[in-house]
C-alpha positions in Angstrom: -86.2 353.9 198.4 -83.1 351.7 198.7 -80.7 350.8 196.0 -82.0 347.0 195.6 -85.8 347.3 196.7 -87.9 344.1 196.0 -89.7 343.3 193.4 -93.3 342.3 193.5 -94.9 340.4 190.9 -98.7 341.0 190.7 -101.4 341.4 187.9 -101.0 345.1 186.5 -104.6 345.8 187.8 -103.5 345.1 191.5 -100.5 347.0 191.4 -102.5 350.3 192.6 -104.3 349.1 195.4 -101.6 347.3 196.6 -99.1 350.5 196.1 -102.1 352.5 197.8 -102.6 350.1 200.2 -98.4 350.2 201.5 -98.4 353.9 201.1 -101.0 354.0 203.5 -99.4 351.6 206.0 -95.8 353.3 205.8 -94.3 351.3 203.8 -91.7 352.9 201.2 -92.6 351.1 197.6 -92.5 353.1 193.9 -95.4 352.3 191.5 -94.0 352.9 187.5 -96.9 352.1 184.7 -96.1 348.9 182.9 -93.3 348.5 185.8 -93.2 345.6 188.9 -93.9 347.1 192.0 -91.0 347.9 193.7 -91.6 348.0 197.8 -88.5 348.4 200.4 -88.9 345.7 203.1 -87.0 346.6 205.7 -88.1 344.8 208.9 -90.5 341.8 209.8 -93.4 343.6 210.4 -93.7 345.4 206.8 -92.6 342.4 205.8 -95.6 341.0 207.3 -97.6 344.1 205.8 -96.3 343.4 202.3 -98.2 339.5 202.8 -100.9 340.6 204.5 -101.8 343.2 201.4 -101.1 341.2 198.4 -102.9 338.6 200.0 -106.0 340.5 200.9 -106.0 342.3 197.0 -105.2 338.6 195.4 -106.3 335.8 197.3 -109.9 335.0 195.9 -112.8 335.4 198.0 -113.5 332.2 199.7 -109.8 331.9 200.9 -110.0 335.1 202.6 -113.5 333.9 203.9 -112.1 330.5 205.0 -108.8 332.6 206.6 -111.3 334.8 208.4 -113.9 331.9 210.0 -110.7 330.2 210.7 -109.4 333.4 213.0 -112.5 333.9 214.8 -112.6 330.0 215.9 -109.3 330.5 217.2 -110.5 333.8 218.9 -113.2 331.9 220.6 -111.2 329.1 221.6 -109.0 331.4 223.3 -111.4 333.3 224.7 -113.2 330.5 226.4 -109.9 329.1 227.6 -109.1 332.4 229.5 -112.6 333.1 230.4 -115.5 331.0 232.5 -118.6 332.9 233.2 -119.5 330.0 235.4 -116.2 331.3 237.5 -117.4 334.9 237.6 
């Protein structure tokens, strides 16, 4: 861990999944009871993992349903743009 690792902010009861969560994707953090979670960001991609967790663990449900509808239409849409069966 480095000498000034950030700090994340989150309700004490999703400070374990999230520290869980980061250990499992590599990502150096310290969990401390009745402590901030303190996670070492130390490029753009776990910076990117760091979002992408807290998010998933705090985001209520229909956000992350919304975010999820919203990725597949763009996953079609791109899809058909690249692909035409008709041209097959």
């Amino acid at each position: 861990m480095s000498i000034n690792p950030h700090l994340i902010a989150v309700q004490w009861q999703l400070r374990w999944p999230i520290y869980q969560r980061l250990i499992d994707l590599e990502v150096p953090c310290d969990y401390a009871p009745y402590q901030p979670l303190r996670v070492e960001v130390n490029s753009p991609l776990a910076a990117l993992q760091v979002w992408s967790v807290v998010r998933q663990v705090s985001a209520p449900r229909e956000t992350l349903i919304d975010w999820l509808e919203h990725c597949w239409q763009c996953s079609l849409t791109t899809l058909s743009e690249y692909h035409n069966p008709a041209e097959s």
